[in-house]
N, C-alpha and C positions, 0 to 999 in steps of 0.2 A: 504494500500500500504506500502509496508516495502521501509527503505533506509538504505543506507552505508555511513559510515563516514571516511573523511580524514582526517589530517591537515599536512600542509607543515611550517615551520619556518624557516628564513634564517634573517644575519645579514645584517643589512641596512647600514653601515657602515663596512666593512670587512678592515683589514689594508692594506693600497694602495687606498683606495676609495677617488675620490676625485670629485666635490667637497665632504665633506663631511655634510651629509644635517642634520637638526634639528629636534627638534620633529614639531614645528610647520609645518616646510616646509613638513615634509609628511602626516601632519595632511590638509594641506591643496592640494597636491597632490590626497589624497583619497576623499576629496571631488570633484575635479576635476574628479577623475574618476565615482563619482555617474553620473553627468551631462555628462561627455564626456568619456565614456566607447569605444569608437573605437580612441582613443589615447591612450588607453592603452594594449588591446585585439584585437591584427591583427585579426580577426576571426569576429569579432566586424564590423560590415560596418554603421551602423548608430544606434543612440542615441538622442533618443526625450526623455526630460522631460515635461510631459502633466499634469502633478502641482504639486507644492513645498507647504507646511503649515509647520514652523517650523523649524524641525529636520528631516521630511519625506519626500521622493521625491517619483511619482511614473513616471518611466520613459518605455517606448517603444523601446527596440533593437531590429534590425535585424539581422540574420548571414548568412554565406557565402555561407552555405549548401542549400540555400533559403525555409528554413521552417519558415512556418509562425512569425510573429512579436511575439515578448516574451515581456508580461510585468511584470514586476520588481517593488516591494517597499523596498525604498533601507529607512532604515532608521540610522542615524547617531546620534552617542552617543560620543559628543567632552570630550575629545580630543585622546580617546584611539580605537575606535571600531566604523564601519559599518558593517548593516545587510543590506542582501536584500536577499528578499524573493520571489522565482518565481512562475510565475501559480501552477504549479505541486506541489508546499508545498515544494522543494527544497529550503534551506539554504545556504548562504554562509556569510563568517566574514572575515571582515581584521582586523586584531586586531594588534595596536602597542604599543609596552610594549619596557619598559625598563630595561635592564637585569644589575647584578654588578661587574665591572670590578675586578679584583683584588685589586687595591687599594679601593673599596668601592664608587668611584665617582658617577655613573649611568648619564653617563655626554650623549650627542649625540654620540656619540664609541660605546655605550651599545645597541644602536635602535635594536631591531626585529619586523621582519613584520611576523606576523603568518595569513594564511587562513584557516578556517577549513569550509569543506564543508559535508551536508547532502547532498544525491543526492538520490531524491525520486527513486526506483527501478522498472521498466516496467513491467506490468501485465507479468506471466509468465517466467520469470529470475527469476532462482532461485540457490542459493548459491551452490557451487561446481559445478553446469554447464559450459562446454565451454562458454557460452552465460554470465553468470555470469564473468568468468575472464577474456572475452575479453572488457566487460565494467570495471572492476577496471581498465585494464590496461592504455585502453581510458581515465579515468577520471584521472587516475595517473598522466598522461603524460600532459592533459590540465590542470590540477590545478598547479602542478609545475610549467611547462612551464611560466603560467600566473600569479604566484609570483615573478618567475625570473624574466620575461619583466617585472614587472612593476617596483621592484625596479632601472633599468635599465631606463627606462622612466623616472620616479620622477628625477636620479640624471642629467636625459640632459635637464629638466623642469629648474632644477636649475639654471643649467648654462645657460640657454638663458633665464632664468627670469620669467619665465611661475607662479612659484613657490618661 
C-alpha cells in the first residue's frame, strides 16, 4: 500500500498570543490529547484508552462519519514528540521544537507545533487521478485544520487551568 506525506508547522506563541503557554504546558496538553482526543478534534466524538504501559497508550476513537471504531497506539517521546499509529499503518507526529529568536533566547516565543502525517493511500488511488487530488485536498484541509484547533485548544486549556 503506498502513502503520502504532509507536514503543517505553525507558531505556538504568534505575537499577541496570550496566554502565552510553555513548553511544559503543551507538552502536557499533547498528552491530554492522546487520552482525550475529542477535546481536541470536533470530528472526534469519543476517546477510550483501553491500556497505558509507560510511554504507550492504545486508545479507541470514534468519528462522526460513523465508520467503525479506529484504534490508535499513540506513543509518546517526552518532552518533544507523539506518535500514533493507526490500523491502516497511517502515521501521524506532533512534534514540538523550539525555534531561535533573533536574539538567540529559544525562550516559550520560539514554540512550534509541527504534525507530519503518512496517510496510508486506498487500494486503487493512484497519483495524478481526480481521486488522488481530491484526497490530498481532504487531508490538506483536516490536518491543518486540526493543528490550528488544537493550538487554539491548549491556549483556552490554559486559561481555565486544564493545563
Amino acid at each position: 500500500m503506498s502513502s503520502t506525506n504532509f507536514s503543517f508547522t505553525t507558531p505556538v506563541n504568534p505575537p499577541g498570543a496570550e496566554p502565552v503557554l510553555t513548553r511544559p504546558q503543551v507538552w502536557a496538553g499533547l498528552q491530554r490529547k492522546v487520552r482525550h482526543a475529542n477535546e481536541f478534534v470536533p470530528m472526534i466524538h469519543t476517546c477510550e484508552v483501553v491500556s497505558e504501559e509507560a510511554n504507550v497508550v492504545t486508545r479507541v476513537i470514534t468519528v462522526e462519519n460513523g465508520k467503525s471504531p479506529i484504534r490508535e497506539v499513540c506513543t509518546e517521546y517526552e518532552p518533544s514528540r507523539v506518535e500514533f499509529v493507526l490500523e491502516d499503518g497511517s502515521k501521524v507526529q506532533h512534534i514540538l521544537s523550539v525555534g531561535m529568536s533573533p536574539d538567540n533566547t529559544g525562550s516559550d516565543k520560539d514554540l512550534f507545533l509541527t504534525y507530519a502525517f503518512e496517510w496510508k493511500v486506498p487500494q486503487g488511488v493512484t497519483k495524478g487521478t481526480p481521486q488522488w487530488d481530491e484526497m490530498v485536498v481532504k487531508h490538506t484541509k483536516m490536518s491543518t485544520g486540526s493543528l490550528l484547533n488544537s493550538v487554539k485548544v491548549l491556549r483556552s486549556m490554559a486559561k481555565d487551568g486544564r493545563i
